[in-house]
N, CA, C and O atoms as a GROMACS GRO file, in nm:
protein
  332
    1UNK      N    1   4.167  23.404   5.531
    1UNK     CA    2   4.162  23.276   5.460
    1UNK      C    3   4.279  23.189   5.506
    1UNK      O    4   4.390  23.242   5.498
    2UNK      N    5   4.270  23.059   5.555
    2UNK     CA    6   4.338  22.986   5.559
    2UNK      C    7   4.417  22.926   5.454
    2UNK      O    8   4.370  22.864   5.359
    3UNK      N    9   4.534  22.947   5.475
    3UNK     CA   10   4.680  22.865   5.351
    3UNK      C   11   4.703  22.748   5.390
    3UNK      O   12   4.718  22.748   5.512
    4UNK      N   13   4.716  22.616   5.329
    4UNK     CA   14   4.748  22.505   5.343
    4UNK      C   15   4.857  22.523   5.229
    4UNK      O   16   4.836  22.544   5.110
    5UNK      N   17   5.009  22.508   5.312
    5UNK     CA   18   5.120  22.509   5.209
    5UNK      C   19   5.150  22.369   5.202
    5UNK      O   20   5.127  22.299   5.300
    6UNK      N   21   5.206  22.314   5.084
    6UNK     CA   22   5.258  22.145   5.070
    6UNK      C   23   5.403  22.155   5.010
    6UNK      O   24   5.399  22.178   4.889
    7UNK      N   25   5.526  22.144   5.060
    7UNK     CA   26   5.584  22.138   5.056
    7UNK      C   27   5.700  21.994   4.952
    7UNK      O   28   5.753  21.893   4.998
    8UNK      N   29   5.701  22.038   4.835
    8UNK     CA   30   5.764  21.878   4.687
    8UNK      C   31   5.873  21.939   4.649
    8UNK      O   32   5.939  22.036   4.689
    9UNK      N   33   5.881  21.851   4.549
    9UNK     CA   34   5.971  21.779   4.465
    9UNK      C   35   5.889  21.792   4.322
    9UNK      O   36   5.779  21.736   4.322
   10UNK      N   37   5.925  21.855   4.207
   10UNK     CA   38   5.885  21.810   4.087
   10UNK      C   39   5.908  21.669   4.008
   10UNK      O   40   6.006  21.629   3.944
   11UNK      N   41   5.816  21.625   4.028
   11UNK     CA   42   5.821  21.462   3.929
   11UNK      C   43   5.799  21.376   4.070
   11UNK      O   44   5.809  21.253   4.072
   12UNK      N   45   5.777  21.432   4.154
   12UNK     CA   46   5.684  21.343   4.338
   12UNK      C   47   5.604  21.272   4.360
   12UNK      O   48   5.537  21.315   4.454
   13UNK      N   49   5.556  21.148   4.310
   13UNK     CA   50   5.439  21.100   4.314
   13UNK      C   51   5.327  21.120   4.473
   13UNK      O   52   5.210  21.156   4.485
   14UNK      N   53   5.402  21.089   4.548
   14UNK     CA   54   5.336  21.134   4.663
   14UNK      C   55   5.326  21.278   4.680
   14UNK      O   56   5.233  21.314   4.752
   15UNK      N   57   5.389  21.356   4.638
   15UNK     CA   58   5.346  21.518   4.636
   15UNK      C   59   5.217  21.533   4.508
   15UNK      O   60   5.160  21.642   4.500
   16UNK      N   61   5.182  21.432   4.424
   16UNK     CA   62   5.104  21.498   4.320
   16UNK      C   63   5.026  21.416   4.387
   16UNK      O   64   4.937  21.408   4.302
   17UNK      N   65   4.970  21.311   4.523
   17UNK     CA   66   4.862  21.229   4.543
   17UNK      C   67   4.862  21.372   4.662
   17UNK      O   68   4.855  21.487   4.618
   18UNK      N   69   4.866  21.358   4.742
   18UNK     CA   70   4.895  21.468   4.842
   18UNK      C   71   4.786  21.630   4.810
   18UNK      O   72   4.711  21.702   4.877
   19UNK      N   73   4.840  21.623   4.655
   19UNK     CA   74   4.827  21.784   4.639
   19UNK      C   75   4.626  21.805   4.598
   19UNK      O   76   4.537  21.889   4.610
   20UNK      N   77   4.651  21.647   4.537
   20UNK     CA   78   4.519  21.587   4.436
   20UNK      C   79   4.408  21.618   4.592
   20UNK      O   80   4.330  21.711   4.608
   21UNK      N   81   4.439  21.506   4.686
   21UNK     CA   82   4.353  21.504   4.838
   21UNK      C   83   4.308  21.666   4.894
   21UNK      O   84   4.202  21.695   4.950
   22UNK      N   85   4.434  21.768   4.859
   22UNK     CA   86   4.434  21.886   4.945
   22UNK      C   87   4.304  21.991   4.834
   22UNK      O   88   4.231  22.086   4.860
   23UNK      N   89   4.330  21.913   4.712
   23UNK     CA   90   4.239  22.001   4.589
   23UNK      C   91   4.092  21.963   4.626
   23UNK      O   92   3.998  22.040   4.642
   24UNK      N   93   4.095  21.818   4.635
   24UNK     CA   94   3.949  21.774   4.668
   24UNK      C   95   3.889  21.832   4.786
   24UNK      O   96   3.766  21.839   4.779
   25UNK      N   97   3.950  21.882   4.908
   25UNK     CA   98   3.908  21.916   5.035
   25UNK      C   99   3.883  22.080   5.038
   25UNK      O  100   3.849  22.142   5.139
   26UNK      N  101   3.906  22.136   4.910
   26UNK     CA  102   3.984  22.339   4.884
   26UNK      C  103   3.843  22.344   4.940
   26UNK      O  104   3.818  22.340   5.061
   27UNK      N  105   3.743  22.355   4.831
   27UNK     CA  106   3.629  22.415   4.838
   27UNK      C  107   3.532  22.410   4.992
   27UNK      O  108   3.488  22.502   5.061
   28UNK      N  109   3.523  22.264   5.007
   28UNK     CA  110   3.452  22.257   5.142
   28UNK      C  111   3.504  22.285   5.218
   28UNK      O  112   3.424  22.326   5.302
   29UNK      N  113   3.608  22.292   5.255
   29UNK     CA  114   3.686  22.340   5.405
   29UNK      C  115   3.753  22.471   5.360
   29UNK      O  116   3.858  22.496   5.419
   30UNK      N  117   3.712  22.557   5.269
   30UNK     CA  118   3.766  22.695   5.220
   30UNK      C  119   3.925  22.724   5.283
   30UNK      O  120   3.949  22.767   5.396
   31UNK      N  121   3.988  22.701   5.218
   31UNK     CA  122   4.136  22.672   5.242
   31UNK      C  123   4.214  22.737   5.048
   31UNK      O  124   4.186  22.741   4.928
   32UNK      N  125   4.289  22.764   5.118
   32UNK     CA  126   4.362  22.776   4.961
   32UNK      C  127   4.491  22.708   5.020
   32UNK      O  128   4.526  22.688   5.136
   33UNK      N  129   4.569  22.670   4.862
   33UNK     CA  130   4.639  22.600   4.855
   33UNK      C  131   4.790  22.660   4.800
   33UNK      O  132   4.787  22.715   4.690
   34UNK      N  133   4.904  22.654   4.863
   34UNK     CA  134   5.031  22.751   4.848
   34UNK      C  135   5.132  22.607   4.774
   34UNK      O  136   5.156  22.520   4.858
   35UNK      N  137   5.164  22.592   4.692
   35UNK     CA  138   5.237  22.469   4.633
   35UNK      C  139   5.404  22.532   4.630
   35UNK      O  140   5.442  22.593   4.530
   36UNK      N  141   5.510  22.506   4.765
   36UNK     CA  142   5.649  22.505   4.691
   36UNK      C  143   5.695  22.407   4.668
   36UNK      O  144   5.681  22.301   4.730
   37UNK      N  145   5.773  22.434   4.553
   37UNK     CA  146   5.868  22.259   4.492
   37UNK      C  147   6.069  22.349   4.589
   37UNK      O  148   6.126  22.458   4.586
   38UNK      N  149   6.088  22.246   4.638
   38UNK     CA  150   6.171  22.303   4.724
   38UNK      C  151   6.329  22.260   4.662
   38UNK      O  152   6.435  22.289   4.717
   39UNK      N  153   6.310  22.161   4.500
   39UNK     CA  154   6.424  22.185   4.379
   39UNK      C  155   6.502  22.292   4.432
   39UNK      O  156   6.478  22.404   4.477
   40UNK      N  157   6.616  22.210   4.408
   40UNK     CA  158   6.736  22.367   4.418
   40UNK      C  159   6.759  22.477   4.532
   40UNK      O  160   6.852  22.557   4.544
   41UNK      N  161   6.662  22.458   4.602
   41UNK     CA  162   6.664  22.565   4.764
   41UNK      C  163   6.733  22.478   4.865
   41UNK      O  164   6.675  22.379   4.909
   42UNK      N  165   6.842  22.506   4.900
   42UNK     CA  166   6.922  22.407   4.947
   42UNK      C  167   6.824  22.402   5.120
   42UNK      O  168   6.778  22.304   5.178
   43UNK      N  169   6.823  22.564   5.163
   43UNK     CA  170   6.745  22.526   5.311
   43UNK      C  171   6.619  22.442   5.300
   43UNK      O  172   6.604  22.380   5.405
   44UNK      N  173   6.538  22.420   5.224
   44UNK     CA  174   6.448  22.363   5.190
   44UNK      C  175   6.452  22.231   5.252
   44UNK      O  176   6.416  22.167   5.350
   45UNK      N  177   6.542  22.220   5.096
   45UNK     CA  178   6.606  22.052   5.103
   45UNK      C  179   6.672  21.957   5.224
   45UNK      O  180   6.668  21.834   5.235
   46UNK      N  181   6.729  22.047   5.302
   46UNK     CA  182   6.764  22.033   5.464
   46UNK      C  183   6.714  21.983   5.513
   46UNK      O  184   6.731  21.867   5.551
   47UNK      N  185   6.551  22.127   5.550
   47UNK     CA  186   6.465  22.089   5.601
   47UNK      C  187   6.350  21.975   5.607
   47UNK      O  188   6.306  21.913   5.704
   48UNK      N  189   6.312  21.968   5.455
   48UNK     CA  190   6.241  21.870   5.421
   48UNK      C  191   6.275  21.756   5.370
   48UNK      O  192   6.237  21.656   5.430
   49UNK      N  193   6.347  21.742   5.260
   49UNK     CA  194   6.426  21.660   5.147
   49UNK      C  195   6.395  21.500   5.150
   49UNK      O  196   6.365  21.441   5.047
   50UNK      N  197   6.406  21.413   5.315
   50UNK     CA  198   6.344  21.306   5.339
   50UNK      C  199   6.191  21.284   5.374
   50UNK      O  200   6.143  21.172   5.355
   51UNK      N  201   6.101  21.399   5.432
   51UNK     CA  202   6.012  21.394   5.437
   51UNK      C  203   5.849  21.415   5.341
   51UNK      O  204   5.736  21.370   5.362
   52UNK      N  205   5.892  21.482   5.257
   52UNK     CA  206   5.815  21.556   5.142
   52UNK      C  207   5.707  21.439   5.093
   52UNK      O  208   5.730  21.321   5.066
   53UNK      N  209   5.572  21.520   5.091
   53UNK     CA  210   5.541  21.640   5.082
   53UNK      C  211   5.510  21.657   5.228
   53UNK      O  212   5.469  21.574   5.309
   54UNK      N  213   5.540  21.777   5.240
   54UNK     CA  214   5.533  21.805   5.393
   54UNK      C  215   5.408  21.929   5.418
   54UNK      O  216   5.427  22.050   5.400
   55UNK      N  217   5.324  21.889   5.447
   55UNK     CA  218   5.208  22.005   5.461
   55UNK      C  219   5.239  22.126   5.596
   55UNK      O  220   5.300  22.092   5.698
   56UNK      N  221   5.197  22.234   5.578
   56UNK     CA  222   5.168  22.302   5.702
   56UNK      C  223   5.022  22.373   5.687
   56UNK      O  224   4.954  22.386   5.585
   57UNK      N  225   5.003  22.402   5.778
   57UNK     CA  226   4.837  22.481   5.828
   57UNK      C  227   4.911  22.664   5.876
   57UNK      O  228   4.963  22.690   5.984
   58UNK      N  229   4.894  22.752   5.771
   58UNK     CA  230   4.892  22.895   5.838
   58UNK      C  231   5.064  22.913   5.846
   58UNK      O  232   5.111  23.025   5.864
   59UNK      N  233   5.153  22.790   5.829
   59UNK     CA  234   5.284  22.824   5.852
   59UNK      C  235   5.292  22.714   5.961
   59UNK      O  236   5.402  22.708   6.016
   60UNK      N  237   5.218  22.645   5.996
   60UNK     CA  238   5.257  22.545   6.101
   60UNK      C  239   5.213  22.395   6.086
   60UNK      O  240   5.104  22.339   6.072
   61UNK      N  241   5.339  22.355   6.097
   61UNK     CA  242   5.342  22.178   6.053
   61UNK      C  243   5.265  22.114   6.095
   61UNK      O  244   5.262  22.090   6.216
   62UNK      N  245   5.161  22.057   5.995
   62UNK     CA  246   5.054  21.965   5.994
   62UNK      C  247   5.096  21.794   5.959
   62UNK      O  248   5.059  21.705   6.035
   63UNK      N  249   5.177  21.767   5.836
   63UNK     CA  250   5.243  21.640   5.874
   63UNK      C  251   5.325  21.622   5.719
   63UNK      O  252   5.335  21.719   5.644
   64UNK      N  253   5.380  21.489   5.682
   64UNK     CA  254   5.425  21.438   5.616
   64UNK      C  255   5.378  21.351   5.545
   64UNK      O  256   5.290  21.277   5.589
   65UNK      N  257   5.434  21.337   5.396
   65UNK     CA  258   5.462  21.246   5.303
   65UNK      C  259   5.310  21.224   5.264
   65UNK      O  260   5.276  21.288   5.165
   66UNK      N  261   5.223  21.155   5.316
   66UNK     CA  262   5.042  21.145   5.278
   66UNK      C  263   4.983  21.228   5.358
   66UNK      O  264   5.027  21.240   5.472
   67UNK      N  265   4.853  21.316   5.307
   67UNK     CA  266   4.731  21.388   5.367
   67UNK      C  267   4.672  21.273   5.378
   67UNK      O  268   4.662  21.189   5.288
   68UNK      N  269   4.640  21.266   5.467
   68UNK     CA  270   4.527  21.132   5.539
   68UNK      C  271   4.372  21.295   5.577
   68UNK      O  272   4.366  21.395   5.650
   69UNK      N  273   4.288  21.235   5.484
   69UNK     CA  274   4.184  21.333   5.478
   69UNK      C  275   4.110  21.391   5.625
   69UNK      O  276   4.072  21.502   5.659
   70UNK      N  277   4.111  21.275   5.681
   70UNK     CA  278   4.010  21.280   5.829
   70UNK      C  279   4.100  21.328   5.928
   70UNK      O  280   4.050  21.394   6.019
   71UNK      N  281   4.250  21.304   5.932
   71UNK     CA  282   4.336  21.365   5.976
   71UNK      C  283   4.341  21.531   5.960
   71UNK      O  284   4.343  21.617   6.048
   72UNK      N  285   4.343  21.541   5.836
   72UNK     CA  286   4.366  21.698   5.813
   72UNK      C  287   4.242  21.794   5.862
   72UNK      O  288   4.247  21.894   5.933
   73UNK      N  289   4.117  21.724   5.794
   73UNK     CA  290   4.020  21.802   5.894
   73UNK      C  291   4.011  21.818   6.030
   73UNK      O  292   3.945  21.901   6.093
   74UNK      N  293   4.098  21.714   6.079
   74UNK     CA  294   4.058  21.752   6.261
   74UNK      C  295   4.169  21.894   6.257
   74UNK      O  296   4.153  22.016   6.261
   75UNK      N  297   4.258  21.823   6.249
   75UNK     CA  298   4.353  21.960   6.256
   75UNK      C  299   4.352  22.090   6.214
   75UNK      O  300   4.402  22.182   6.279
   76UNK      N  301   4.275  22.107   6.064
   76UNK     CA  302   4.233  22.218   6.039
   76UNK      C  303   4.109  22.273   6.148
   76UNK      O  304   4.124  22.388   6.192
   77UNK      N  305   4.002  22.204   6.188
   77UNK     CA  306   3.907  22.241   6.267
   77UNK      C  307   4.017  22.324   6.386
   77UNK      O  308   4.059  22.439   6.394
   78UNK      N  309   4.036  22.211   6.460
   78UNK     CA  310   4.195  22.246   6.553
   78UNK      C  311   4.237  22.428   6.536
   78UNK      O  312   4.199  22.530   6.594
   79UNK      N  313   4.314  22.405   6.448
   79UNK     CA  314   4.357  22.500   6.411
   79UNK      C  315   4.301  22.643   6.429
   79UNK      O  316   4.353  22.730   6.499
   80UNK      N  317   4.144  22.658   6.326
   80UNK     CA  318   4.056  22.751   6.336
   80UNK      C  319   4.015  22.774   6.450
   80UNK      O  320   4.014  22.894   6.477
   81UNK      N  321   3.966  22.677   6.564
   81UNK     CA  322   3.919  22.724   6.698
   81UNK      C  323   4.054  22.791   6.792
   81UNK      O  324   4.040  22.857   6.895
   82UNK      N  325   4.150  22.766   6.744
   82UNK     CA  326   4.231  22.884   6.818
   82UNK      C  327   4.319  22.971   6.757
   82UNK      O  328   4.435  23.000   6.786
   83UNK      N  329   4.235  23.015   6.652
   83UNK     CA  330   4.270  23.142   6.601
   83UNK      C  331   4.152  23.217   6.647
   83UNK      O  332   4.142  23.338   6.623
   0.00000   0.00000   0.00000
């Protein structure tokens, strides 16, 4: 099964539009969804802190701040054909 992790902030408006797009897409593109709020994890915050919500595919960076829907499906397709 494919993990789509999204990477926030609690109280994120763009992490709760983000998360809303990735919920609408779960079922048809059979994906589950891994939610960290990266509060208080300082490597996190490093890493992400200006960019959030920051999606990845399987552990590998898919993009930033908005899921743009037609975007994510190519990439997920992407993705699956070379696994």
């Amino acid at each position: 099964m494919t993990i789509v992790t999204i990477y926030g902030r609690t109280g994120c408006h763009l992490c709760e539009d983000a998360l809303k797009v990735l919920q609408s897409l779960k079922d048809e593109l059979n994906f589950e969804i891994e939610e960290i709020l990266i509060d208080g994890n300082e490597e996190l915050q490093g890493l992400y802190g200006e960019q959030i919500p920051v999606t990845h595919i399987d552990g590998i960076h898919h993009d930033y701040w908005r899921v743009d829907p037609e975007r994510f499906r190519s990439s997920l397709e992407k993705h699956r054909q070379r696994q």
